[in-house]
VOPAGU-2260 file (C-alpha; in pm, 1 decimal, decimal comma):
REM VOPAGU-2260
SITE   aa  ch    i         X         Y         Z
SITE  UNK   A    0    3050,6   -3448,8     370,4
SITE  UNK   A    1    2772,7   -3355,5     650,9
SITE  UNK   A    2    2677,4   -3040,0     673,7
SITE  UNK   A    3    2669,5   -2879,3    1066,3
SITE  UNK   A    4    2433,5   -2637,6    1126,7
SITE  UNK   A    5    2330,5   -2378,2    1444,5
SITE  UNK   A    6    2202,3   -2588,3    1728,2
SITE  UNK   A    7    1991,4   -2221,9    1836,2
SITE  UNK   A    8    1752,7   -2114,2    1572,8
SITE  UNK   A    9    1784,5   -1701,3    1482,9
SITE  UNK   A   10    1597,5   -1485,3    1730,5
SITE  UNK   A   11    1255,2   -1385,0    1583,9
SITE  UNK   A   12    1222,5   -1005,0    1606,0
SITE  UNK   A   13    1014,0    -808,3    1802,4
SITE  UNK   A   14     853,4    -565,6    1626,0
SITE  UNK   A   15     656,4    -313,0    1689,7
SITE  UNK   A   16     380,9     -72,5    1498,1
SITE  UNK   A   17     198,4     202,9    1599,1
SITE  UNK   A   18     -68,5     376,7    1458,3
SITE  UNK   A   19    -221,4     659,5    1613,2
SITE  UNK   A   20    -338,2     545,2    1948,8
SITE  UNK   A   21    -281,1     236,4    1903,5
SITE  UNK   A   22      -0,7     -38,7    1868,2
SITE  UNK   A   23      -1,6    -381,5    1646,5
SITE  UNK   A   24     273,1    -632,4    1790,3
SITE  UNK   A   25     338,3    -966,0    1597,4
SITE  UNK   A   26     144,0   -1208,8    1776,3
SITE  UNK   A   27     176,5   -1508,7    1541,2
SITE  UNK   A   28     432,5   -1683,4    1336,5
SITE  UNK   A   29     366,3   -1989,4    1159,1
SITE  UNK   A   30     647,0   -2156,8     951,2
SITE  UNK   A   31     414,2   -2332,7     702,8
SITE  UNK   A   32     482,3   -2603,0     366,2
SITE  UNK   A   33     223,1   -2429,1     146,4
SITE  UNK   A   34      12,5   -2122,3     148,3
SITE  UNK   A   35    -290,4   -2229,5      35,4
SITE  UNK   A   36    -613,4   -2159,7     165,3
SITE  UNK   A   37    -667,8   -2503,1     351,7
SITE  UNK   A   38    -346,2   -2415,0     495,5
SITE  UNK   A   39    -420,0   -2132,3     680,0
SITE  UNK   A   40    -760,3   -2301,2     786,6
SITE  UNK   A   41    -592,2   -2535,5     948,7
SITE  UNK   A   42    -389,8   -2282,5    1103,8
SITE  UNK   A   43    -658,5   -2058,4    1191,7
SITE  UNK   A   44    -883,2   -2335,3    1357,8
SITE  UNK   A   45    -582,4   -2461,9    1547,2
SITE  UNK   A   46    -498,0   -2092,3    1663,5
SITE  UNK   A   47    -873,4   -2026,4    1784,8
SITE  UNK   A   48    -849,4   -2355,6    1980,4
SITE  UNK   A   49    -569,4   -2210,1    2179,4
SITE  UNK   A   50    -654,8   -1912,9    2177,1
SITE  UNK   A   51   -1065,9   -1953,9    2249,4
SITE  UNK   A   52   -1136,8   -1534,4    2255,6
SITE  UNK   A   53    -942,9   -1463,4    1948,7
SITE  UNK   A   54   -1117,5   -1177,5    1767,0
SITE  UNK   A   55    -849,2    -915,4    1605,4
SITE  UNK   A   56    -917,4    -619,8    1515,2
SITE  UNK   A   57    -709,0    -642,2    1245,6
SITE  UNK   A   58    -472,5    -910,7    1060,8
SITE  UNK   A   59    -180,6    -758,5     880,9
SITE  UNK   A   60      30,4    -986,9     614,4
SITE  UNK   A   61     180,8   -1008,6     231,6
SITE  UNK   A   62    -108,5    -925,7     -45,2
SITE  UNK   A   63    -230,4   -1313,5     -89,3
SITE  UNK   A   64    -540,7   -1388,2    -198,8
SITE  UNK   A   65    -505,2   -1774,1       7,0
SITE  UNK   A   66    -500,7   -1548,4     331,8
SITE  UNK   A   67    -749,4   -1309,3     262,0
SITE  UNK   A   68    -995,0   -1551,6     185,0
SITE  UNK   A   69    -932,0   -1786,0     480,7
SITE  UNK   A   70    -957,4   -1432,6     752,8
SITE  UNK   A   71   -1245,2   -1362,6     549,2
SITE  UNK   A   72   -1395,9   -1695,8     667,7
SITE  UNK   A   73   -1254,3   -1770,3     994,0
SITE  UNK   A   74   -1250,3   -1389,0    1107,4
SITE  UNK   A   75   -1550,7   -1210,4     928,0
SITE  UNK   A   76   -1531,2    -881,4    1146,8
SITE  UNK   A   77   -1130,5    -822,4    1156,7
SITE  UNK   A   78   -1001,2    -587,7     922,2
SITE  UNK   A   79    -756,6    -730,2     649,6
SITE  UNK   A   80    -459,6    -480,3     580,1
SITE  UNK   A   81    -201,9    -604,9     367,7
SITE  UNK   A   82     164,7    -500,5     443,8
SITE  UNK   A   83     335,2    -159,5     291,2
SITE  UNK   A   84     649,7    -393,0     167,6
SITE  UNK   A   85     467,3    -645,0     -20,4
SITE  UNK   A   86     284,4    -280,8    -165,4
SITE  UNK   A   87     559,1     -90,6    -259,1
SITE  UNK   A   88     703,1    -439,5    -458,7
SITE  UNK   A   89     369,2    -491,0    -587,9
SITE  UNK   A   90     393,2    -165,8    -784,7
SITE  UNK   A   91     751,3    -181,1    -885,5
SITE  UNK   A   92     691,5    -509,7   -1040,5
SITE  UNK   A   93     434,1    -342,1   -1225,8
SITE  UNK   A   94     655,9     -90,9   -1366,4
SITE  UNK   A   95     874,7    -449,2   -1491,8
SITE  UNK   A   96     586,7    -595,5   -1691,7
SITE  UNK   A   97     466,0    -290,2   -1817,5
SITE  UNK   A   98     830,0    -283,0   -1995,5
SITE  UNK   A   99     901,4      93,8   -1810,4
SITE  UNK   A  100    1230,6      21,7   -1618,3
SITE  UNK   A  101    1426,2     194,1   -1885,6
SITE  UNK   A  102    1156,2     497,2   -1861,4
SITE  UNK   A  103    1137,5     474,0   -1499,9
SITE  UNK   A  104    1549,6     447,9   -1436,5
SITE  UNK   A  105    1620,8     711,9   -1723,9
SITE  UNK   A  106    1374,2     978,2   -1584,5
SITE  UNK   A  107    1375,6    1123,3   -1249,9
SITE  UNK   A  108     978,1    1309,9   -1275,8
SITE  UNK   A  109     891,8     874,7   -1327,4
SITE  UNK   A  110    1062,9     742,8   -1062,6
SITE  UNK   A  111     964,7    1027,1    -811,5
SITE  UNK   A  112     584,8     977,9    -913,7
SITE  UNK   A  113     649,6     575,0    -879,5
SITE  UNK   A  114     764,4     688,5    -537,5
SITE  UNK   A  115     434,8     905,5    -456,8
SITE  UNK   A  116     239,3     595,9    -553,1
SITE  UNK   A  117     441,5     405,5    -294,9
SITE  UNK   A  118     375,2     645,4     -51,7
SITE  UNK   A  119       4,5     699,7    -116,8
SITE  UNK   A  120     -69,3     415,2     126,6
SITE  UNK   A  121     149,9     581,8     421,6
SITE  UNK   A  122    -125,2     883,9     375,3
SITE  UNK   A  123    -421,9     914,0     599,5
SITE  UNK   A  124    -727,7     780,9     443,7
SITE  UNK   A  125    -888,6    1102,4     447,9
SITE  UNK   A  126    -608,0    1261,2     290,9
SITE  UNK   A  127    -596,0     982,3     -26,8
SITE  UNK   A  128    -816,5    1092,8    -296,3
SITE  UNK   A  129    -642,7    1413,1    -252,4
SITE  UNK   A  130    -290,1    1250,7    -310,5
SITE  UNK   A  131    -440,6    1059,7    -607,6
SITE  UNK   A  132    -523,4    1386,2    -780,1
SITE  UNK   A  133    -170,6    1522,2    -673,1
SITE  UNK   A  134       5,8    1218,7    -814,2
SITE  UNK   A  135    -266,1    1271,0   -1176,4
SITE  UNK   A  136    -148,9    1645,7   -1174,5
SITE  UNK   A  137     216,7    1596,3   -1135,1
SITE  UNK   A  138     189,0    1309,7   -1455,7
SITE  UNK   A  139      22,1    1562,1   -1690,7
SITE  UNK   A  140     284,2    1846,7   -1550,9
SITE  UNK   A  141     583,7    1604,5   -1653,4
SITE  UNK   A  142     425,8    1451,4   -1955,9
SITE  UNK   A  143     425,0    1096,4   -1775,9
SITE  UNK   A  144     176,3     922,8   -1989,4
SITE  UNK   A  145     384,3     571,3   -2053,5
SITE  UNK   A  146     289,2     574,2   -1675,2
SITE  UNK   A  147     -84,1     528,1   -1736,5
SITE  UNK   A  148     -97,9     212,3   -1642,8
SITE  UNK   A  149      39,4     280,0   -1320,8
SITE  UNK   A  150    -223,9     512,0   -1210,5
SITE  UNK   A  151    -496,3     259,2   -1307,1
SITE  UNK   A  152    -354,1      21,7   -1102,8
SITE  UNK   A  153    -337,3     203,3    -778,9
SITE  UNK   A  154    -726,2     315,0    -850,0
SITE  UNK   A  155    -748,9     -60,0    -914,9
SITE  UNK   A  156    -593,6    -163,0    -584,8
SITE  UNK   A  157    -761,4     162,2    -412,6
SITE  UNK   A  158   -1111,2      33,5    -505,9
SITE  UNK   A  159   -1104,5    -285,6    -522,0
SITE  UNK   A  160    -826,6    -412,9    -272,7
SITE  UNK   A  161    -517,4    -614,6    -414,0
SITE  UNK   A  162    -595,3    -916,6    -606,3
């Protein structure tokens, strides 16, 4: 038996950010075999030959190193911001193979400082450090300590970007 499928592909949504003053609109969509850095070389090159004054401002994706090395190269002045989603699973991953779901499900101070974590990057940068020390207060208040690691990671992340 043959399969039938849609003769129209899905729409692609329109979405739109804005921050501050300005907006970010999805300007590219590439459906790709592999995401390694030749990969988005190739795409990058090809996407600069159609588009000969491309200079963002800033490029916002998933946390992937393949990317952020091949914007680093092809785009050397345009900001690299990786996407709150990709974040917010980043860390809750991290709470799975630190072995603290049962901690984190089983205690509501844990999951509501997991949640400030999450939220640290929806702060205003000048208003971070002080959210850090909010988030280190509220873990000594509630006697969070199997959530160390936690902490280290999002100075990790903070300091030295997401690798």
């Amino acid at each position: 038996m043959y399969k039938a499928r849609k003769q129209t592909n899905p729409p692609i949504p329109n979405t739109l950010v804005e921050y501050g003053d300005w907006r970010a609109y999805p300007v590219v969509f590439a459906l790709m075999k592999g995401r390694t850095v030749q990969a988005y070389d190739i795409l990058f090159i090809h996407l600069k030959m159609i588009l000969l004054d491309l200079s963002p401002k800033f490029i916002i994706s998933d946390y992937e190193s393949a990317i952020r090395v091949s914007v680093a190269k092809h785009f050397p002045t345009t900001k690299y911001i990786g996407c709150w989603f990709h974040f917010s699973q980043a860390i809750l991953r991290k709470v799975q193979t630190l072995r603290l779901v049962n901690f984190y499900s089983t205690n509501p101070s844990a999951k509501k400082m997991v949640g400030m974590m999450i939220a640290l990057a929806l702060l205003p940068q000048g208003l971070i450090e002080e959210g850090f020390q909010t988030i280190t207060m509220f873990s000594q208040l509630h006697e969070l300590t199997p959530l160390e690691p936690l902490i280290r990671l999002v100075v990790h992340i903070q300091t030295f970007g997401c690798s």
